[in-house]
N, CA, C and O atoms as a GROMACS GRO file, in nm:
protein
  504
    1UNK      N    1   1.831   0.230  -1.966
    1UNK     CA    2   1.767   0.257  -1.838
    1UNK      C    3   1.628   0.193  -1.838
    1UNK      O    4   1.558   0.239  -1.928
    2UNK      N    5   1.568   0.098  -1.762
    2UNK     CA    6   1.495   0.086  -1.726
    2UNK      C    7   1.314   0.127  -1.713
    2UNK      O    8   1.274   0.128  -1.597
    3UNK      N    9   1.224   0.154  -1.808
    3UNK     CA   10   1.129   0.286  -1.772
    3UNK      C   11   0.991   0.162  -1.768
    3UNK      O   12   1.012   0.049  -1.810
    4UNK      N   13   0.931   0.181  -1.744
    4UNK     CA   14   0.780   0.128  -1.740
    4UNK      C   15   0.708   0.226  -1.670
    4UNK      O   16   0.742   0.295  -1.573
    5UNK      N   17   0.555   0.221  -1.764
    5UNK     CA   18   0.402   0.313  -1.753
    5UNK      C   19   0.330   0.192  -1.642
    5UNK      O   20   0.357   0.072  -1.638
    6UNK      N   21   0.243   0.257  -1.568
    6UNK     CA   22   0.164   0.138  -1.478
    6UNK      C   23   0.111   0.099  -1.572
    6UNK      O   24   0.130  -0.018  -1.607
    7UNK      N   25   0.036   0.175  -1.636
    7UNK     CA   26  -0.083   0.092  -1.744
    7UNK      C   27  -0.016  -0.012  -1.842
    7UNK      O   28  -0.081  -0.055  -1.938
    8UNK      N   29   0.095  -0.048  -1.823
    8UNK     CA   30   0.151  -0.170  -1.884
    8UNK      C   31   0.181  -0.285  -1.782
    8UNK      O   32   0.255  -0.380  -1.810
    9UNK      N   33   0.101  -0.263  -1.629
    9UNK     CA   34   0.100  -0.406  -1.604
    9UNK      C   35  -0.011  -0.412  -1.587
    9UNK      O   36  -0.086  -0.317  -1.612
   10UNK      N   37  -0.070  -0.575  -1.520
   10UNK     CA   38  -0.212  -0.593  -1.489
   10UNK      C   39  -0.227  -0.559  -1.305
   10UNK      O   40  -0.175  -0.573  -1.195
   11UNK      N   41  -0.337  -0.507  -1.380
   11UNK     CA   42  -0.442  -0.439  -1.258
   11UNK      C   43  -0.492  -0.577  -1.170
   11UNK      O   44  -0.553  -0.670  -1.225
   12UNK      N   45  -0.473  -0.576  -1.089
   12UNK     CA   46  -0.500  -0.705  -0.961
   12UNK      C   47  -0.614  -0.641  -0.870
   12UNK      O   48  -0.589  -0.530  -0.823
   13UNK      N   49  -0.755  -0.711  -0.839
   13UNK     CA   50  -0.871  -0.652  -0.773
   13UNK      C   51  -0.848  -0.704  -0.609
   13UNK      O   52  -0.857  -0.827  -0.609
   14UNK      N   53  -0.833  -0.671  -0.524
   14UNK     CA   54  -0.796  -0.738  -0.426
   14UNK      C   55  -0.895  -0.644  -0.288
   14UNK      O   56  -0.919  -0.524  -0.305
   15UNK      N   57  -0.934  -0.707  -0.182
   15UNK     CA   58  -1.034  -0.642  -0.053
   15UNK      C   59  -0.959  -0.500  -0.054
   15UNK      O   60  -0.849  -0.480  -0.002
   16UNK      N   61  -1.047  -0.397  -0.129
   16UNK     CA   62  -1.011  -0.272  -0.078
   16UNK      C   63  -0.955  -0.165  -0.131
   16UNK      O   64  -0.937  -0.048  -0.097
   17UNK      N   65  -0.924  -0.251  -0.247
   17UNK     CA   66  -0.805  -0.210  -0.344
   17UNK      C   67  -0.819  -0.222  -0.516
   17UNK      O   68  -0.912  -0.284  -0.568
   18UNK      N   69  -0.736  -0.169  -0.574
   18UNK     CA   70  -0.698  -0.213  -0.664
   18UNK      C   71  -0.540  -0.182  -0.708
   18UNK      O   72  -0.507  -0.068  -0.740
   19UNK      N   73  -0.447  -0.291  -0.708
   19UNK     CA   74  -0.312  -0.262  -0.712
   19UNK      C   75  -0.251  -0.322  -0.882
   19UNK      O   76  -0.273  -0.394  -0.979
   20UNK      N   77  -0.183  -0.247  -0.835
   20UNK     CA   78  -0.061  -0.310  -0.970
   20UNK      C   79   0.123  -0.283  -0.962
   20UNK      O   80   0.203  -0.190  -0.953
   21UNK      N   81   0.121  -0.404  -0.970
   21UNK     CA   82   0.310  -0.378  -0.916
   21UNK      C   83   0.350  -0.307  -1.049
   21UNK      O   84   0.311  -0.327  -1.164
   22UNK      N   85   0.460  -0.198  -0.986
   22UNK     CA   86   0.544  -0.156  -1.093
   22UNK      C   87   0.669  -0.159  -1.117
   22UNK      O   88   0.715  -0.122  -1.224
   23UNK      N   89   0.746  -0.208  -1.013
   23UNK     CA   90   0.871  -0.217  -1.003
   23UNK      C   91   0.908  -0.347  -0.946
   23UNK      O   92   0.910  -0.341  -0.823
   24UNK      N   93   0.934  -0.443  -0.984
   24UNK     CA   94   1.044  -0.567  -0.897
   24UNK      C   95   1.098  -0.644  -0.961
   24UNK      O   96   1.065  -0.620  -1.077
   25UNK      N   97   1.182  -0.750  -0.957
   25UNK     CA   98   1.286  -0.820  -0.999
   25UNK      C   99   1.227  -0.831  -1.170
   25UNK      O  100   1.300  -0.791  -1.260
   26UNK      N  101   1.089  -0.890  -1.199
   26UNK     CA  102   1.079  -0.937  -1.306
   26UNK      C  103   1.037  -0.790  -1.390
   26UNK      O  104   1.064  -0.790  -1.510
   27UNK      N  105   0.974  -0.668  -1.334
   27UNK     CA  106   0.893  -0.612  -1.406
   27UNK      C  107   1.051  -0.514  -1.457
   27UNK      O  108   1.095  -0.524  -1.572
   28UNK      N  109   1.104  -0.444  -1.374
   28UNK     CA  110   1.240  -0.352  -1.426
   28UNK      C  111   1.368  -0.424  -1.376
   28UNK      O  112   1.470  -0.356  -1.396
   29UNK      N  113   1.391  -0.548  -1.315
   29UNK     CA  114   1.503  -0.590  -1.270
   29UNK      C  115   1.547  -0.575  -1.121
   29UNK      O  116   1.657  -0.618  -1.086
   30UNK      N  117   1.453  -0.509  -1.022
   30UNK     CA  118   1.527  -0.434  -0.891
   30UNK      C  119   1.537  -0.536  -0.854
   30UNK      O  120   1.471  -0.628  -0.904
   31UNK      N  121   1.630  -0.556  -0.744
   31UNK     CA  122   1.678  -0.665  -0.663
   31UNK      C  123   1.655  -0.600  -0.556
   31UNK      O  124   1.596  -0.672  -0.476
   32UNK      N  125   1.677  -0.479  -0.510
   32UNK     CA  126   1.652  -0.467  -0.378
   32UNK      C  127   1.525  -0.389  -0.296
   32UNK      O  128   1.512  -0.383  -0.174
   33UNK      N  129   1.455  -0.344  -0.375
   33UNK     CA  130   1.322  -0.285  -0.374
   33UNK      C  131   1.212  -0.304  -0.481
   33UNK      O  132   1.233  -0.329  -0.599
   34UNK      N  133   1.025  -0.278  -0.387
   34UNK     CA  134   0.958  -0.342  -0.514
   34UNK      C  135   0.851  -0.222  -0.490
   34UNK      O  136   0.858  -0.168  -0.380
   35UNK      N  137   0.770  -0.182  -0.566
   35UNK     CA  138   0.660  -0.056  -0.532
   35UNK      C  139   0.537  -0.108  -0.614
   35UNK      O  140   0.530  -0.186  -0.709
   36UNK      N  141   0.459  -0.050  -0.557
   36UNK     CA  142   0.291  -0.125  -0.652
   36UNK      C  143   0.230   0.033  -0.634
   36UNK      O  144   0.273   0.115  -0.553
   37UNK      N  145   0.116   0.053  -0.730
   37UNK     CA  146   0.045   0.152  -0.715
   37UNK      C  147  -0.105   0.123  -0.669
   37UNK      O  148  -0.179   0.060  -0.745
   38UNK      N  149  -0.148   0.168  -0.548
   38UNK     CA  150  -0.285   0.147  -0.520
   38UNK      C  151  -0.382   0.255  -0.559
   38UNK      O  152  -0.359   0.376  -0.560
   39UNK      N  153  -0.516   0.179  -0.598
   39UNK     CA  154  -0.639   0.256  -0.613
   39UNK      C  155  -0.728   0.266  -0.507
   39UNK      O  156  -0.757   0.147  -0.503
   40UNK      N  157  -0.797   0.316  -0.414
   40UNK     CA  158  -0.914   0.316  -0.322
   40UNK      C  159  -0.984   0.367  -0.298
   40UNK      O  160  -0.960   0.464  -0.226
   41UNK      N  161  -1.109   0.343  -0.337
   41UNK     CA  162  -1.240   0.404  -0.401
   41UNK      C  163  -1.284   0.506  -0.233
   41UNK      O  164  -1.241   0.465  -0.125
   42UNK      N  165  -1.352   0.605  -0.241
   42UNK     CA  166  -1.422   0.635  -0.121
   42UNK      C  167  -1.455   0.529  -0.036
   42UNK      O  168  -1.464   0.426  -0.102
   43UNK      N  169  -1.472   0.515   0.055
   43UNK     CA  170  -1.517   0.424   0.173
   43UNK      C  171  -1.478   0.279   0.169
   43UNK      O  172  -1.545   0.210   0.246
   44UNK      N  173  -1.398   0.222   0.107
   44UNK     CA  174  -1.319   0.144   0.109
   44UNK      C  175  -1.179   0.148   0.231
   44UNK      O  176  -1.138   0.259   0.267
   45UNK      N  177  -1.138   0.067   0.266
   45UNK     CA  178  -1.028   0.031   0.379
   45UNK      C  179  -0.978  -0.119   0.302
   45UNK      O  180  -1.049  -0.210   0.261
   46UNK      N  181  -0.840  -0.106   0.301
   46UNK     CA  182  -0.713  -0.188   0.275
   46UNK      C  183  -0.729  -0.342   0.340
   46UNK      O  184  -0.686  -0.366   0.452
   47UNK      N  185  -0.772  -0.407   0.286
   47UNK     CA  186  -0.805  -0.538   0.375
   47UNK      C  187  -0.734  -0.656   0.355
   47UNK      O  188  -0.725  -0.663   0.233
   48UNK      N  189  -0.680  -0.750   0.404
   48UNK     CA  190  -0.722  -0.751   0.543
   48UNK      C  191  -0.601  -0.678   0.627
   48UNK      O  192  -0.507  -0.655   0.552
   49UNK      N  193  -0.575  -0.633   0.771
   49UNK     CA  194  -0.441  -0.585   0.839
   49UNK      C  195  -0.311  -0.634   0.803
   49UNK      O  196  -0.306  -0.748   0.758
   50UNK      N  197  -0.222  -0.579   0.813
   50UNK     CA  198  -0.112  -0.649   0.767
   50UNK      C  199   0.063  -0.608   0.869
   50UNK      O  200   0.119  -0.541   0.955
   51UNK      N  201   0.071  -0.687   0.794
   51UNK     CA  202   0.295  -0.672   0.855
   51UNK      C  203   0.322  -0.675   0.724
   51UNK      O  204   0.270  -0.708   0.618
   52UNK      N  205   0.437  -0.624   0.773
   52UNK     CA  206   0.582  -0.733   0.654
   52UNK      C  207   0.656  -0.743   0.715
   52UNK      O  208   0.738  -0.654   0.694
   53UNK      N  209   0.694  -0.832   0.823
   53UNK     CA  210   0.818  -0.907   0.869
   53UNK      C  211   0.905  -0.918   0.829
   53UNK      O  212   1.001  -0.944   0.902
   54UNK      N  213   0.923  -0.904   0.690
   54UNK     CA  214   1.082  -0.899   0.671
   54UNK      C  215   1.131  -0.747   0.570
   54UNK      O  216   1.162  -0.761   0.452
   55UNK      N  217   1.132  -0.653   0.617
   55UNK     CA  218   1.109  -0.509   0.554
   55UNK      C  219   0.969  -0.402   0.606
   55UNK      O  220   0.869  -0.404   0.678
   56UNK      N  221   1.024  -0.336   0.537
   56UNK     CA  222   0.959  -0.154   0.592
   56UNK      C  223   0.849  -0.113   0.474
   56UNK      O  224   0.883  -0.186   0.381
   57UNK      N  225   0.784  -0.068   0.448
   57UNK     CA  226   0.723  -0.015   0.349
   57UNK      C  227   0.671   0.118   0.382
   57UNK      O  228   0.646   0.152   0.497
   58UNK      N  229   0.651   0.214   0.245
   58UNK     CA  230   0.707   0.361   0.250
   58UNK      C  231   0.583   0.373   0.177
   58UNK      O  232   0.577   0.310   0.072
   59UNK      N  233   0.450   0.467   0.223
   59UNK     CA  234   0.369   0.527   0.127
   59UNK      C  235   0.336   0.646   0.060
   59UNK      O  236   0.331   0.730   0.150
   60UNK      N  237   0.308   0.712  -0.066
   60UNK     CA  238   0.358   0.858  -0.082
   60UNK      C  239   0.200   0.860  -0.158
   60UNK      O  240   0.169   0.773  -0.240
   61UNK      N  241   0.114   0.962  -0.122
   61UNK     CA  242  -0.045   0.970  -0.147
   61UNK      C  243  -0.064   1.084  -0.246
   61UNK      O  244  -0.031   1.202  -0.234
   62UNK      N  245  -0.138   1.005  -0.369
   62UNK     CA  246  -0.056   1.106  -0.466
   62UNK      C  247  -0.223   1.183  -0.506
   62UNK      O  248  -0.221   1.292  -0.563
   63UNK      N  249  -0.340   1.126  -0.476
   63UNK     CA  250  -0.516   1.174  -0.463
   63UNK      C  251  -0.567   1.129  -0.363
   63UNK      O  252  -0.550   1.016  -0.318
   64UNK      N  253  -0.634   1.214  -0.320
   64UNK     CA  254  -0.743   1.162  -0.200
   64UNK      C  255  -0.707   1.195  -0.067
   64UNK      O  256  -0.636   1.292  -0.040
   65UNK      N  257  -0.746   1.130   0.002
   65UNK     CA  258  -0.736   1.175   0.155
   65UNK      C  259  -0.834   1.041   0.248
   65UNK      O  260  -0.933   0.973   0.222
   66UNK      N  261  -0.754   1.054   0.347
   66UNK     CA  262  -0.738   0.911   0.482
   66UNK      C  263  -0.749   0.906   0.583
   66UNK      O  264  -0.745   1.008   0.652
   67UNK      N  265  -0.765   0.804   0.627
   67UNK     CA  266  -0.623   0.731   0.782
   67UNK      C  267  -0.564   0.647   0.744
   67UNK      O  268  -0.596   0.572   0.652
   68UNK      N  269  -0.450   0.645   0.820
   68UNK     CA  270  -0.393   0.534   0.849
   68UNK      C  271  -0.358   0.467   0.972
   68UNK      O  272  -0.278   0.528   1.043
   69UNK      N  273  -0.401   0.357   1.013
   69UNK     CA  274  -0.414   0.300   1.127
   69UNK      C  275  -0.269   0.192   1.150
   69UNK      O  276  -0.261   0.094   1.075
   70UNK      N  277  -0.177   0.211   1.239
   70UNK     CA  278  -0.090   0.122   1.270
   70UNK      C  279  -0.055   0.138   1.413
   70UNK      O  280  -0.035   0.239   1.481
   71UNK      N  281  -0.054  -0.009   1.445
   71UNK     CA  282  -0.057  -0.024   1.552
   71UNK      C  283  -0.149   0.031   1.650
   71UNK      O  284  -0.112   0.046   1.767
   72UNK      N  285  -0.261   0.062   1.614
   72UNK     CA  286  -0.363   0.118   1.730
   72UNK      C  287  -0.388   0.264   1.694
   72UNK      O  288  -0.491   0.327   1.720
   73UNK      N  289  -0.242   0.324   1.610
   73UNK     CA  290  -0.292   0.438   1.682
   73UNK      C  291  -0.352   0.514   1.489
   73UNK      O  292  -0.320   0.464   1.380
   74UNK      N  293  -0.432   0.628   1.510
   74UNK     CA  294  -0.461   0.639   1.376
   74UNK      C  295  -0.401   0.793   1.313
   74UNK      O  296  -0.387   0.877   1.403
   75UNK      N  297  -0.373   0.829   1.210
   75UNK     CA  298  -0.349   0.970   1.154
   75UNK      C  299  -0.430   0.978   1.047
   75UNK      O  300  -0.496   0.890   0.991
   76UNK      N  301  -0.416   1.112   1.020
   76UNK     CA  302  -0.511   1.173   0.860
   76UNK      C  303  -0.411   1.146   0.807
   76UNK      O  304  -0.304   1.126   0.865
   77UNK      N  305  -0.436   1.140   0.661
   77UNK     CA  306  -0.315   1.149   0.516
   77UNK      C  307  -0.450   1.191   0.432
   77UNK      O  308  -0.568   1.156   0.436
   78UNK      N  309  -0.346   1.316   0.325
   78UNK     CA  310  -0.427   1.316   0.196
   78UNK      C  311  -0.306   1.345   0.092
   78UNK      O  312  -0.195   1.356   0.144
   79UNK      N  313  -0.313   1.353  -0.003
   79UNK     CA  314  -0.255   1.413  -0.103
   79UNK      C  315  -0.098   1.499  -0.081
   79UNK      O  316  -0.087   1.617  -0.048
   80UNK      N  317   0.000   1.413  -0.106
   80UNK     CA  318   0.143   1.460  -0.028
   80UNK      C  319   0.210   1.413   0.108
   80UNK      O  320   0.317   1.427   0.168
   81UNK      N  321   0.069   1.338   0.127
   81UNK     CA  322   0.161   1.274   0.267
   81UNK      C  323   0.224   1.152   0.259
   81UNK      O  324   0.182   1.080   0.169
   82UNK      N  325   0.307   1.109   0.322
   82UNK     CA  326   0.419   1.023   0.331
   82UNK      C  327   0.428   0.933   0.439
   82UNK      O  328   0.401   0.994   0.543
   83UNK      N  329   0.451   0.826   0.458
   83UNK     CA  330   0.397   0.718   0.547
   83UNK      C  331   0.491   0.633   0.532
   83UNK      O  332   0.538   0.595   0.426
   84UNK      N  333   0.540   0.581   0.709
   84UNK     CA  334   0.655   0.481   0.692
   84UNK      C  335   0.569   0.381   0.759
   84UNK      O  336   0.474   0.436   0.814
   85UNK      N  337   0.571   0.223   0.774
   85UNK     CA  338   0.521   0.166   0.819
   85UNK      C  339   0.608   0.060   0.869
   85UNK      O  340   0.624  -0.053   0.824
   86UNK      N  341   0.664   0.121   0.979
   86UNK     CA  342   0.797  -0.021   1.035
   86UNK      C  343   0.779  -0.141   0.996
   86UNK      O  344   0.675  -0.196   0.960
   87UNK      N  345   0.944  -0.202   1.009
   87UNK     CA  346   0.897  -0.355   0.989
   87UNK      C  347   0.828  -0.420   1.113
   87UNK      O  348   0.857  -0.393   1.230
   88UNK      N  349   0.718  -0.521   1.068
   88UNK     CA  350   0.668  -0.555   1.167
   88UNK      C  351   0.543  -0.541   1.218
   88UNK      O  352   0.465  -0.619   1.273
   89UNK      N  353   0.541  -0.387   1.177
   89UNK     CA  354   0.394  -0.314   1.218
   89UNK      C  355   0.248  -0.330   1.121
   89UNK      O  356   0.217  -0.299   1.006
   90UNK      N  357   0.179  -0.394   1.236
   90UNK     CA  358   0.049  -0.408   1.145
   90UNK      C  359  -0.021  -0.313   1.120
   90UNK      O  360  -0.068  -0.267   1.224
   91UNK      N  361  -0.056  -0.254   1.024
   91UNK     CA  362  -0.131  -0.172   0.971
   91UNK      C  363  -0.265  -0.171   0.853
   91UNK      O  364  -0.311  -0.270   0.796
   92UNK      N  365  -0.310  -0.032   0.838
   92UNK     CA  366  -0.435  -0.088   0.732
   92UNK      C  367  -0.455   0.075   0.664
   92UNK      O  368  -0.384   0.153   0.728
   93UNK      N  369  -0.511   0.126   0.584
   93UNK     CA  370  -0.508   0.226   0.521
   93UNK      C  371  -0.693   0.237   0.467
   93UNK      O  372  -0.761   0.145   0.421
   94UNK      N  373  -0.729   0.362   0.491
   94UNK     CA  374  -0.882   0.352   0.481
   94UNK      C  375  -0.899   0.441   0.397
   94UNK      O  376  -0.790   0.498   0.403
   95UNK      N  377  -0.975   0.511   0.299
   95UNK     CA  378  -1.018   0.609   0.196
   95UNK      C  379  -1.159   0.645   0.289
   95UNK      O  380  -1.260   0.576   0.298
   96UNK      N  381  -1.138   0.735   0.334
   96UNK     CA  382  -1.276   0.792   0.402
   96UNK      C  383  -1.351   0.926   0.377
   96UNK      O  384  -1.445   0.981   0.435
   97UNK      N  385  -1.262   0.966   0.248
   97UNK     CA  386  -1.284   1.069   0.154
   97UNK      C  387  -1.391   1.044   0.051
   97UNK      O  388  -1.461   0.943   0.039
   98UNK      N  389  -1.391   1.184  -0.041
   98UNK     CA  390  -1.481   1.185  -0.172
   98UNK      C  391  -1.445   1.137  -0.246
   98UNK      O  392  -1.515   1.061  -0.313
   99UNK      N  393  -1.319   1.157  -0.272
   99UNK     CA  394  -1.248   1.064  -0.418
   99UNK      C  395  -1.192   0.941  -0.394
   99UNK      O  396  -1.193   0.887  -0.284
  100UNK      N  397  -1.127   0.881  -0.528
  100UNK     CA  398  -1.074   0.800  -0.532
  100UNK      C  399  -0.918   0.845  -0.474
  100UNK      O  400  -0.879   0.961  -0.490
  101UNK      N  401  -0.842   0.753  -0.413
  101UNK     CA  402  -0.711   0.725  -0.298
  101UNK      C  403  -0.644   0.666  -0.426
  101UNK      O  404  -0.684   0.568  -0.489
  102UNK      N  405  -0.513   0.758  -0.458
  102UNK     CA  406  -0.418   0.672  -0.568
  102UNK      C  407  -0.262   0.713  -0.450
  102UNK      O  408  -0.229   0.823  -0.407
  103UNK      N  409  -0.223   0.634  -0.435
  103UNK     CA  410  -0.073   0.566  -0.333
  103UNK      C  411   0.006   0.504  -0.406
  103UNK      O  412  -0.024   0.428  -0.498
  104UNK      N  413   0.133   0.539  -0.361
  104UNK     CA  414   0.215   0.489  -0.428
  104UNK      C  415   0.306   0.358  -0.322
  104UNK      O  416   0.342   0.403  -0.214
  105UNK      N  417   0.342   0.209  -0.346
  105UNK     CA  418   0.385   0.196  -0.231
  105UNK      C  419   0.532   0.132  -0.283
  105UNK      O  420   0.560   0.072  -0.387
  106UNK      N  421   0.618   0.173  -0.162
  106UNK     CA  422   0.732   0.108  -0.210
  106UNK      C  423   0.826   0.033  -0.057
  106UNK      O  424   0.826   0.056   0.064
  107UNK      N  425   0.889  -0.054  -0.139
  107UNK     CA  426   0.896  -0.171  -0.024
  107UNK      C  427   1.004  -0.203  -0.012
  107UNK      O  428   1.040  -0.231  -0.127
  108UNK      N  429   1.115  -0.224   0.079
  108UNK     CA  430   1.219  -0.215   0.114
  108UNK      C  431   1.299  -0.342   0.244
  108UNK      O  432   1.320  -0.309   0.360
  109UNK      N  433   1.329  -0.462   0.196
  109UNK     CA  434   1.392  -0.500   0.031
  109UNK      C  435   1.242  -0.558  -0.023
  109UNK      O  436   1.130  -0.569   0.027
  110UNK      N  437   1.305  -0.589  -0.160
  110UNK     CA  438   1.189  -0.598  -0.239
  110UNK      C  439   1.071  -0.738  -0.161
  110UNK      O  440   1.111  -0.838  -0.100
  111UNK      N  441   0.923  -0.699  -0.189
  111UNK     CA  442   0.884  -0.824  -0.172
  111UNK      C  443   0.744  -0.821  -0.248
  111UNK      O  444   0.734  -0.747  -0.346
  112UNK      N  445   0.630  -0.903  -0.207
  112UNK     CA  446   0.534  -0.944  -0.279
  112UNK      C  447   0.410  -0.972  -0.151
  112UNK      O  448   0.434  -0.974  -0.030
  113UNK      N  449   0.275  -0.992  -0.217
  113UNK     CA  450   0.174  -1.052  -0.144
  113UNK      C  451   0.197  -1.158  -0.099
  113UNK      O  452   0.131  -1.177   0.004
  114UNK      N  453   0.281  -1.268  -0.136
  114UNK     CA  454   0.320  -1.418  -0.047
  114UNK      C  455   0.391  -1.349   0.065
  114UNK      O  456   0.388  -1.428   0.160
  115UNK      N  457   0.467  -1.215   0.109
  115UNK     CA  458   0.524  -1.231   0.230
  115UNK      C  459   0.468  -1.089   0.326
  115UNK      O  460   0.550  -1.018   0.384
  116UNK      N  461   0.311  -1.061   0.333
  116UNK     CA  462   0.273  -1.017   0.405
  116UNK      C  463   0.186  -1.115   0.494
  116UNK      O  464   0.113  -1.214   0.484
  117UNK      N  465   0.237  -1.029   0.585
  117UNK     CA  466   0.155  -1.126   0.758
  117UNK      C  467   0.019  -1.068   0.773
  117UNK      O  468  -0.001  -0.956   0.821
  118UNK      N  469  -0.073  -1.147   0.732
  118UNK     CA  470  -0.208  -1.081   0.774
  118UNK      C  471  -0.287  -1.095   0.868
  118UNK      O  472  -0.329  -1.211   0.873
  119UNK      N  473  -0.335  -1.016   0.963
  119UNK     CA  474  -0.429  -1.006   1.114
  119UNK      C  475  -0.572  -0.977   1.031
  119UNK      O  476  -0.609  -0.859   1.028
  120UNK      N  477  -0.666  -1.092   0.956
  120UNK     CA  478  -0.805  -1.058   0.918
  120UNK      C  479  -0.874  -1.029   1.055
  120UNK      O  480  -0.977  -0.964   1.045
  121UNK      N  481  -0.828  -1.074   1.213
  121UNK     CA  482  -0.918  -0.988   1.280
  121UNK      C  483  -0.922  -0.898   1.309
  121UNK      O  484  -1.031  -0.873   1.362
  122UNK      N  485  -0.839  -0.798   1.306
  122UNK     CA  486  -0.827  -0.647   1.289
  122UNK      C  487  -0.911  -0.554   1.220
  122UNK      O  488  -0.923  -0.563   1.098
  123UNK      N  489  -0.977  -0.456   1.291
  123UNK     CA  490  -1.084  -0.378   1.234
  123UNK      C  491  -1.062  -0.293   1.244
  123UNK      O  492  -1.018  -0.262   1.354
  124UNK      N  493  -1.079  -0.147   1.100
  124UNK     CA  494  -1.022  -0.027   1.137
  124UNK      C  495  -1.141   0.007   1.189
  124UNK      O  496  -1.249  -0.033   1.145
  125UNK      N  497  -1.118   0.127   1.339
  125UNK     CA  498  -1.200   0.138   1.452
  125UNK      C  499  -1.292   0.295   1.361
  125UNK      O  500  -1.245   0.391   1.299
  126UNK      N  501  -1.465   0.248   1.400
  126UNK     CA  502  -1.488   0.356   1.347
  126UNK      C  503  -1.447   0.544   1.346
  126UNK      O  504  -1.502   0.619   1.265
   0.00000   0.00000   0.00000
């Protein structure tokens, strides 16, 4: 069976974030789904907006507390909440809390940073 710890891949610093894939073709074999774990410090927001055009992605908030902004419209998330983000739909994820934001994301079928659609003019609204 399959098992991997995050702390056995590399940590990637990216606007907003700090991610690390844990699951996809090369890291456990999936072919049809891929999940990364995000970090997001207090006052940090997910940059830049995004899609995924070809798949859905599913978020499960495992510290901290949020919004999440898609498509215009915004909700709270903290700790236990669960987040679908249609295909298609641009969205962005903000840490507007005390702590650090640890998310789990998983992506459906599998994919990567080469196949998100990004809107850098998109601003999450104060």
């Amino acid at each position: 069976m399959p098992t991997l710890h995050e702390a056995q891949t590399e940590e990637q610093s990216l606007t907003g974030r700090h991610l690390r894939w844990v699951a996809n073709k090369e890291l456990l074999g999936a072919n049809q789904c891929s999940s990364c774990v995000i970090r997001v410090e207090p006052g940090n927001t997910v940059k830049p907006a995004h899609s995924h055009p070809n798949g859905e992605e599913l978020i499960y908030i495992i510290t901290g507390s949020g919004r999440v902004w898609i498509e215009g419209e915004i909700s709270p998330v903290s700790a236990g909440s669960i987040v679908l983000f249609p295909q298609g739909h641009v969205h962005m994820l903000q840490n507007n809390g005390t702590e650090e934001m640890k998310v789990v994301c998983f992506f459906s079928p599998a994919t990567d940073l080469d196949n998100y659609k990004m809107f850098p003019e998109v601003e999450f609204p104060a």
